[in-house]
ROSE-4610 file (N, C-alpha, C; in Angstrom, 1 decimal, always signed):
// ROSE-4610
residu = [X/X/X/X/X/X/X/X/X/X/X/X/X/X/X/X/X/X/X/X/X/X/X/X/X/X/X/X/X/X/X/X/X/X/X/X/X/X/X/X/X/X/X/X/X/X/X/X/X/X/X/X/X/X/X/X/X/X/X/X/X/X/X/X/X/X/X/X/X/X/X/X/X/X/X/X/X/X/X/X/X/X/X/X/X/X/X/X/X/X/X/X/X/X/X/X/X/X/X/X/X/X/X/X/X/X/X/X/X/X/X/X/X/X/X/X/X/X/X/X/X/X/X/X/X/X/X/X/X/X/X/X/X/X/X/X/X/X/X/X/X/X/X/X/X/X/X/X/X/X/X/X/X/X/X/X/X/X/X/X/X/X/X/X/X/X/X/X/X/X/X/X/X/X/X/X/X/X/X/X/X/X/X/X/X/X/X/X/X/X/X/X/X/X/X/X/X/X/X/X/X/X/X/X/X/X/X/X/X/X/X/X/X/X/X/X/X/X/X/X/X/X/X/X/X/X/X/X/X/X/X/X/X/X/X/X/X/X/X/X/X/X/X/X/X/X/X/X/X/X/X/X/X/X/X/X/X/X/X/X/X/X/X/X/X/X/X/X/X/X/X/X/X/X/X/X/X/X/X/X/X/X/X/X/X/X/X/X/X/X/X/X/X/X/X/X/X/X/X/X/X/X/X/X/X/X/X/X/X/X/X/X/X/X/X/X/X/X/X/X/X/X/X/X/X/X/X/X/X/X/X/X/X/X/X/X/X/X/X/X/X/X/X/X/X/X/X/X/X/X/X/X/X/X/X/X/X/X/X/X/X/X/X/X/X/X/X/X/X/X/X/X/X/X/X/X/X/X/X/X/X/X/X/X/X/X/X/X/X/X/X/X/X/X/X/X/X/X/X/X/X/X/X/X/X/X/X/X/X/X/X/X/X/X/X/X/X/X/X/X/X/X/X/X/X/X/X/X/X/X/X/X/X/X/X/X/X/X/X/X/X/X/X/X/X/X/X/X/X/X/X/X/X/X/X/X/X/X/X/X/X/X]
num = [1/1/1/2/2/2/3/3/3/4/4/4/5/5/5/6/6/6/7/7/7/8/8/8/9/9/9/10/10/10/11/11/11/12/12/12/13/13/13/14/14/14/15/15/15/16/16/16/17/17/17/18/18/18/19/19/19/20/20/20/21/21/21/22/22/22/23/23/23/24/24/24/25/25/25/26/26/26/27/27/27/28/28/28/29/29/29/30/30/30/31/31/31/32/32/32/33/33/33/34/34/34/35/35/35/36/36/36/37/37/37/38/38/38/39/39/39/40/40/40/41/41/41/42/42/42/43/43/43/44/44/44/45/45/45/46/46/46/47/47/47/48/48/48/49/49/49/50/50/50/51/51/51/52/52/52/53/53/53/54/54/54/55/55/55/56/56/56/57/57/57/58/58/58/59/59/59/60/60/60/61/61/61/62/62/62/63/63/63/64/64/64/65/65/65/66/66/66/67/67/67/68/68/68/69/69/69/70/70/70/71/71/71/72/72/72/73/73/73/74/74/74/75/75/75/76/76/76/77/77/77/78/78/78/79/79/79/80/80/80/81/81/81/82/82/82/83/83/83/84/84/84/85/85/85/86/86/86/87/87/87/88/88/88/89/89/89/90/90/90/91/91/91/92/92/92/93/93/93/94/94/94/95/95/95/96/96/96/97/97/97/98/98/98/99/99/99/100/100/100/101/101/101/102/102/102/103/103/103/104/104/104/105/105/105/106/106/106/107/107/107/108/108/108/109/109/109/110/110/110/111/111/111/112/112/112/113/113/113/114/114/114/115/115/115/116/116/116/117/117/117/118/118/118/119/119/119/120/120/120/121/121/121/122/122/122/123/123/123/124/124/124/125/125/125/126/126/126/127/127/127/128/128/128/129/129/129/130/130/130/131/131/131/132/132/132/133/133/133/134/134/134/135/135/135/136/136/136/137/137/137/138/138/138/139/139/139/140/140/140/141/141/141/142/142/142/143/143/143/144/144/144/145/145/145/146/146/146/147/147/147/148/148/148/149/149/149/150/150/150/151/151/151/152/152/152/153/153/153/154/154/154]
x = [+30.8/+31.1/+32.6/+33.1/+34.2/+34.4/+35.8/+36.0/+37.1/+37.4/+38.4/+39.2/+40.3/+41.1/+41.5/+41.7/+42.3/+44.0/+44.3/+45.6/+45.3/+45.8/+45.6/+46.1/+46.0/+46.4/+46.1/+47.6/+47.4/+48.3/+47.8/+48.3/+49.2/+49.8/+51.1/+50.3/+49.4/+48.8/+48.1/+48.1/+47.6/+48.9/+49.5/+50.7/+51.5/+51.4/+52.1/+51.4/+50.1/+49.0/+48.6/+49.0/+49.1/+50.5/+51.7/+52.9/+53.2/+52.3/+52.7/+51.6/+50.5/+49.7/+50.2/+51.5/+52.5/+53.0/+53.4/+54.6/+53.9/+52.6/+52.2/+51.7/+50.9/+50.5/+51.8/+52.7/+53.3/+53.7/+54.6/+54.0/+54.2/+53.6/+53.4/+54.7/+54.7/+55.9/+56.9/+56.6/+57.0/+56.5/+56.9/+56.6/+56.2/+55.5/+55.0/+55.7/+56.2/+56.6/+55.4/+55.1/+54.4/+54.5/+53.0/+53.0/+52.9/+53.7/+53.4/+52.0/+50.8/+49.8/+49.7/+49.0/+48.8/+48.4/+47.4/+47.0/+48.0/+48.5/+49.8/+51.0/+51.2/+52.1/+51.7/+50.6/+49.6/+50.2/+49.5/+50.0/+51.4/+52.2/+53.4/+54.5/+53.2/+53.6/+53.4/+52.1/+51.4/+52.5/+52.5/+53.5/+55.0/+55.6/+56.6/+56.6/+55.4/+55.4/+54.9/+54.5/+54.2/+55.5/+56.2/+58.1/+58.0/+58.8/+59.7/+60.4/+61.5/+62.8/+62.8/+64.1/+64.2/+66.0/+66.3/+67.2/+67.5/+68.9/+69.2/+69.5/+69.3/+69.7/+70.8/+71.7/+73.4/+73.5/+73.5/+73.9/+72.7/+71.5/+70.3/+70.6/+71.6/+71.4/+71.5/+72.3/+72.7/+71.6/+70.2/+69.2/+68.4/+69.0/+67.7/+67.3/+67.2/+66.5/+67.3/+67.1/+67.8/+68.3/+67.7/+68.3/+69.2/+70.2/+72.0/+71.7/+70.7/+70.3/+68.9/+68.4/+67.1/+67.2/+65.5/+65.4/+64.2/+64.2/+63.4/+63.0/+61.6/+61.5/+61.6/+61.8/+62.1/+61.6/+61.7/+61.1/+62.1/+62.6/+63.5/+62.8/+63.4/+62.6/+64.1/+64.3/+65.3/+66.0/+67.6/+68.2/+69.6/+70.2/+71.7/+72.3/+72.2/+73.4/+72.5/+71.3/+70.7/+69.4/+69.7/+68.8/+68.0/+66.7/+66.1/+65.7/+65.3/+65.1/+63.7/+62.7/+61.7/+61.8/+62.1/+62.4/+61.1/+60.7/+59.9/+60.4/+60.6/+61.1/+59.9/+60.8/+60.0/+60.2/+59.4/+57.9/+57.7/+56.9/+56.5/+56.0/+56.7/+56.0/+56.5/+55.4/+55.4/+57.3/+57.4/+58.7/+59.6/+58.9/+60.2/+60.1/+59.9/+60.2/+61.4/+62.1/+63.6/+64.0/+63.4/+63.8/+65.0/+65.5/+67.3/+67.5/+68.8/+68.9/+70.3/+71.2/+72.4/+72.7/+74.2/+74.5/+75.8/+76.4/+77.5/+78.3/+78.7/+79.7/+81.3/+82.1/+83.2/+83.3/+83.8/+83.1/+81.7/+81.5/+80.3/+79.3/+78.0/+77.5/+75.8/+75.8/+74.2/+73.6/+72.4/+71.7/+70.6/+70.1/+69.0/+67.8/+67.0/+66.2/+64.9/+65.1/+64.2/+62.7/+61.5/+60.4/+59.2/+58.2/+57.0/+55.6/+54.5/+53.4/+52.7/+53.6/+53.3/+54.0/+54.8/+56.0/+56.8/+57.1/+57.8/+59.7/+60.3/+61.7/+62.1/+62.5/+62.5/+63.9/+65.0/+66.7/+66.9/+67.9/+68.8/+70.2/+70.7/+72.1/+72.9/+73.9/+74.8/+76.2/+76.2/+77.7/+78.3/+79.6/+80.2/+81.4/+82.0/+84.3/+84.0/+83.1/+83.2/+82.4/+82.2/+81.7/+79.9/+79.9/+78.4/+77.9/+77.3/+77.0/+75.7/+75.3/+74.2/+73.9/+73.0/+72.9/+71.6/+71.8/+70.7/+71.0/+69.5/+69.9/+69.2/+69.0/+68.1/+68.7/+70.0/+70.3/+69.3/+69.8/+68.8/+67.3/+67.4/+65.4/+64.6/+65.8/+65.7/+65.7/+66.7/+66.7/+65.4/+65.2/+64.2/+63.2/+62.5/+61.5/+61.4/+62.7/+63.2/+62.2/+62.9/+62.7/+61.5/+60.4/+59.3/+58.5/+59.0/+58.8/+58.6/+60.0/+60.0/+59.4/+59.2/+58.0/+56.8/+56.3/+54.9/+54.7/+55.5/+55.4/+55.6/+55.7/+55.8/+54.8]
y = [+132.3/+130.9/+130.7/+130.3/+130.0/+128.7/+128.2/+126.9/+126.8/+126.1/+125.6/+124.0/+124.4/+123.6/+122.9/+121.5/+120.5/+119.6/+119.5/+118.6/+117.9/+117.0/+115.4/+114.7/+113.8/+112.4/+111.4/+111.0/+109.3/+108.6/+107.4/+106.4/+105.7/+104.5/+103.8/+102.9/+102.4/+101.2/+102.2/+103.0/+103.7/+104.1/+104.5/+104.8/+103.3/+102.5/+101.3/+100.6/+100.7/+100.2/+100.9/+102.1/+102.8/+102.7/+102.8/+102.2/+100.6/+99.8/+98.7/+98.6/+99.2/+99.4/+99.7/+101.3/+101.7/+100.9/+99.6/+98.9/+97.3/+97.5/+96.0/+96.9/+98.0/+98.3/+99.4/+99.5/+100.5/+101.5/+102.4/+103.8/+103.8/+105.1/+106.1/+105.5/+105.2/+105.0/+104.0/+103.1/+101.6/+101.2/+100.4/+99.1/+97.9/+97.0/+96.2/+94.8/+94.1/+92.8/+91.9/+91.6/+90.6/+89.4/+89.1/+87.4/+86.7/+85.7/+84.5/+84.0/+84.3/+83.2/+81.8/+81.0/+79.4/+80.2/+81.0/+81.3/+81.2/+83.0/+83.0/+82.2/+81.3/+79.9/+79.3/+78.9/+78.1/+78.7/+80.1/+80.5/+80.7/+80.8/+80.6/+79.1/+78.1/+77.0/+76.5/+77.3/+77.0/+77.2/+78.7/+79.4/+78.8/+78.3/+77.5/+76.5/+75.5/+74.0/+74.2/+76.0/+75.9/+76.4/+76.2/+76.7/+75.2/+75.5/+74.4/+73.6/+74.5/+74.6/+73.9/+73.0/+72.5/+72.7/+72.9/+73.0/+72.2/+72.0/+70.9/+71.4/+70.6/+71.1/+70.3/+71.0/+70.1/+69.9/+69.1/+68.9/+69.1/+68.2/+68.2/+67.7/+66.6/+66.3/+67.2/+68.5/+69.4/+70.2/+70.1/+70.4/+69.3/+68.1/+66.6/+66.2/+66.0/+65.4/+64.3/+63.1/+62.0/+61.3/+62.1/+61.9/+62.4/+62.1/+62.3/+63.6/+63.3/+64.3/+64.5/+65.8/+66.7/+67.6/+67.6/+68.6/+69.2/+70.7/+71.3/+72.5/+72.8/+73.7/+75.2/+76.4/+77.5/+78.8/+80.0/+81.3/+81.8/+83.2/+84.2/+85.3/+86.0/+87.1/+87.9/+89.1/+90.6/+90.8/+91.2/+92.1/+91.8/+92.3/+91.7/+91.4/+92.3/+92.3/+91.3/+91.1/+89.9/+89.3/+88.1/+87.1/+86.2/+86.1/+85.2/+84.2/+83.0/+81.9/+80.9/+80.6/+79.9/+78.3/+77.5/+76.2/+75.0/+74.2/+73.4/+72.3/+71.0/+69.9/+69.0/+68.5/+67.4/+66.0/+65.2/+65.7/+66.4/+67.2/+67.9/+66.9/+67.3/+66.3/+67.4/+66.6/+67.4/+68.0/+69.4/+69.9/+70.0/+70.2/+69.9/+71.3/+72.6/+73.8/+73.9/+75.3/+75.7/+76.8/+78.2/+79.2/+79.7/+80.4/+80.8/+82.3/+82.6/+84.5/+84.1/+84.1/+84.8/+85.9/+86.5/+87.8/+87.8/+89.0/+88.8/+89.5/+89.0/+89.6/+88.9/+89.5/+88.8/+88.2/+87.3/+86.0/+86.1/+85.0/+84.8/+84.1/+84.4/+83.8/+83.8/+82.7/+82.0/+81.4/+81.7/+80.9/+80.0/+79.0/+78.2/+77.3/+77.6/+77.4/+76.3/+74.8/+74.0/+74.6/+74.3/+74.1/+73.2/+73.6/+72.7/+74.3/+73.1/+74.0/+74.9/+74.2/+75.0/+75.9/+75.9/+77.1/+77.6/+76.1/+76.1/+75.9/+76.8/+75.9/+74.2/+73.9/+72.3/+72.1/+72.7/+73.3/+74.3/+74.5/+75.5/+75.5/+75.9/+76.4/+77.4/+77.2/+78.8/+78.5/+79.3/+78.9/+80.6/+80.5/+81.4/+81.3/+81.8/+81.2/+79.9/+79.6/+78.2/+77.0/+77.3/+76.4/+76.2/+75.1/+75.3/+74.2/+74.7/+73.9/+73.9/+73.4/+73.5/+74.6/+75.3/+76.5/+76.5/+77.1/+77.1/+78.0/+78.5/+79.5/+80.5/+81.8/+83.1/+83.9/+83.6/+84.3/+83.6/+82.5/+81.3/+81.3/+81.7/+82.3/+83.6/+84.2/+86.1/+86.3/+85.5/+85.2/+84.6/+83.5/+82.6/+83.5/+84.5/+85.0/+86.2/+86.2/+87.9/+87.1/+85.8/+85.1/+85.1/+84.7/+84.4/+85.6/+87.1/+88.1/+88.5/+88.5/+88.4/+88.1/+86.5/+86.1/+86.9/+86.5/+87.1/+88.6/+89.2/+90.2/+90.9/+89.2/+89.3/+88.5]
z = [-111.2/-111.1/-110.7/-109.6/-109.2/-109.2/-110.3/-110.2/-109.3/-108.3/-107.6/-108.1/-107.8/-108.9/-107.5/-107.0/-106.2/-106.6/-105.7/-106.3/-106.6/-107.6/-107.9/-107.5/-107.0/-106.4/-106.6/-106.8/-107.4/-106.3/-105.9/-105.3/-105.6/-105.0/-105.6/-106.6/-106.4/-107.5/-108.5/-108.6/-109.9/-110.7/-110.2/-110.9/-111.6/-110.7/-111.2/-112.2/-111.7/-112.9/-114.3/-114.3/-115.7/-116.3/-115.4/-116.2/-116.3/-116.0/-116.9/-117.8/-117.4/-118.9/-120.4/-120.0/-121.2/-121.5/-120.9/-121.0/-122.4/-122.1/-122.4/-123.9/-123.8/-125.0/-125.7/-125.4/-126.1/-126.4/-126.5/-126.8/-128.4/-128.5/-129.7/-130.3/-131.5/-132.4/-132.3/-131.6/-131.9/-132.1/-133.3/-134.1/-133.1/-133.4/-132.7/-133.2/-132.9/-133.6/-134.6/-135.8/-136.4/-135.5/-136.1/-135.6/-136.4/-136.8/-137.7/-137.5/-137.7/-137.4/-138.1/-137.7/-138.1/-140.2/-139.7/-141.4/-142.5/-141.7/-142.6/-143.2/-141.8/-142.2/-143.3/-143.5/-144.0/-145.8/-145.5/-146.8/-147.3/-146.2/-146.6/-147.4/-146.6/-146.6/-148.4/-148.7/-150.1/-150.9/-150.5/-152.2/-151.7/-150.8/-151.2/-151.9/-151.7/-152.2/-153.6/-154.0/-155.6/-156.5/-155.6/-156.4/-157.4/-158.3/-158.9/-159.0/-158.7/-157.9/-156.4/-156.4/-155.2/-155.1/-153.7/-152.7/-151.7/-151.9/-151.5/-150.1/-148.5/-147.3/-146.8/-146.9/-146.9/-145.3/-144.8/-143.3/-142.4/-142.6/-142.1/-140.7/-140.6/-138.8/-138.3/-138.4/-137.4/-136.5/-137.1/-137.4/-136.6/-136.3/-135.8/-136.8/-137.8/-139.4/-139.5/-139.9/-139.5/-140.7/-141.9/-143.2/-143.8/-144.1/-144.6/-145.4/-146.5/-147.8/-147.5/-147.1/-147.9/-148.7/-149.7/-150.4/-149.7/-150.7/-149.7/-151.7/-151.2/-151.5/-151.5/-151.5/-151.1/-151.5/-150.7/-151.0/-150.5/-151.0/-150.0/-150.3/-149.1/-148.7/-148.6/-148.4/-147.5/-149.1/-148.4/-149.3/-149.4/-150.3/-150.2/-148.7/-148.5/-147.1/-146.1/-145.9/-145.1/-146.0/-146.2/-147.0/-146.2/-146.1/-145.5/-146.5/-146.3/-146.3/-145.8/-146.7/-146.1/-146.8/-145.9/-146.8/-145.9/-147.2/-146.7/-147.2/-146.3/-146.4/-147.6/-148.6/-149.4/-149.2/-149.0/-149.0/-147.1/-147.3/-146.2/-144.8/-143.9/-143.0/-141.6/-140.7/-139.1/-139.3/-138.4/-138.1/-139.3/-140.3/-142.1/-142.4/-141.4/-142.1/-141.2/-142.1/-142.0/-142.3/-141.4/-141.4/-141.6/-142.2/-142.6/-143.1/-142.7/-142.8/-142.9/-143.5/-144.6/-144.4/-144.2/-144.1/-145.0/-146.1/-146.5/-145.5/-144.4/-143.7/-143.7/-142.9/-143.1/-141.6/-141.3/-141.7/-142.2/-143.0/-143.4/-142.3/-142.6/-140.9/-141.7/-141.3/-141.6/-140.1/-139.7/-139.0/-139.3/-139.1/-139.5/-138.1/-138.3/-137.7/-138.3/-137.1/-137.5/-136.8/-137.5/-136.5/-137.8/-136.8/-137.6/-137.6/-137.9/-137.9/-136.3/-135.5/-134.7/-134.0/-134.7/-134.8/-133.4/-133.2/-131.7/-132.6/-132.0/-132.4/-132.0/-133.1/-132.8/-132.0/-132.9/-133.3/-134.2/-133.9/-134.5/-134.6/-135.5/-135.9/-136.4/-136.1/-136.6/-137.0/-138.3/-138.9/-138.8/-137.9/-138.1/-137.8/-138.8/-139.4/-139.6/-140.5/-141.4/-140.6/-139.1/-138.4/-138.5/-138.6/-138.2/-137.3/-136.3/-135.1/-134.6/-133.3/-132.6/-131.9/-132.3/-131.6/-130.7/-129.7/-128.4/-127.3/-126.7/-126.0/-125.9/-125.1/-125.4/-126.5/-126.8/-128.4/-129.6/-129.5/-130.7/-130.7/-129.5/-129.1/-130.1/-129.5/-130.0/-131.6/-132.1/-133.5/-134.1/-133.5/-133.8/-133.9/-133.0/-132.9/-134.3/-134.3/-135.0/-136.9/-136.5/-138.4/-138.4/-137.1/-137.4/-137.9/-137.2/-137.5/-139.0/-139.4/-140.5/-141.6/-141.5/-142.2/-142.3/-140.8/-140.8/-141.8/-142.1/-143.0/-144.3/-144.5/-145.9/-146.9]
């Protein structure tokens, strides 16, 4: 039995079409980003609003909230050096969540993130050397995505 062995040949569309295949699914040993789904929110939204404890959100316009003073209920999530933040506006209404991550660095530097149930960013902000401002942009994006992450995995 004589097997004869051929060269292989691949085309330009086969080649391109298997490396963006790698590209969409992955390779071996990266982590995939979490998705916040509607569920998860859902449940996230629960065990906030069963805290006791409320938290006050000092400087809501910065944010588009059009009230001087909110409270909010809250969950945190991470670790000394970065603290997340899941805050739900009382009483709860469309866009009254308020994603937030804390770092002890020098400066000190907090970012905050408005959105709603459909977990689009509404606004955002960022305080860093004491400032805290309107934040926007493919950084405020990347962040934004990074918090949703986060959640979803916890």
């Amino acid at each position: 039995m004589d097997i004869h062995s051929r060269p292989i040949r691949l085309d330009r569309r086969t080649l391109v079409g298997s490396g963006l295949a790698c590209c969409l699914v992955g390779f071996p040993g990266m982590a995939a980003a979490a998705e916040l789904t509607p569920d998860k929110l859902k449940r996230l939204i629960k065990r906030t609003l069963a805290e006791t404890d409320t938290t006050p959100l000092s400087r809501p316009n910065v944010l588009g909230f059009t009230e001087n003073k909110l409270v909010t209920r809250s969950i945190e999530g991470g670790n000394e050096s970065a603290k997340h933040g899941f805050m739900v506006v009382i009483p709860h209404h469309a866009d009254g969540i308020v994603l937030f991550e804390g770092r002890d660095e020098k400066p000190f530097f907090f970012a905050m993130h408005r959105t709603g149930e459909h977990l689009d960013r509404v606004a955002s902000a960022l305080n860093r050397n004491g400032q805290l401002a309107n934040w926007s942009g493919p950084e405020a994006e990347r962040h934004f995505a990074a918090q949703k992450s986060f959640w979803a995995e916890q």
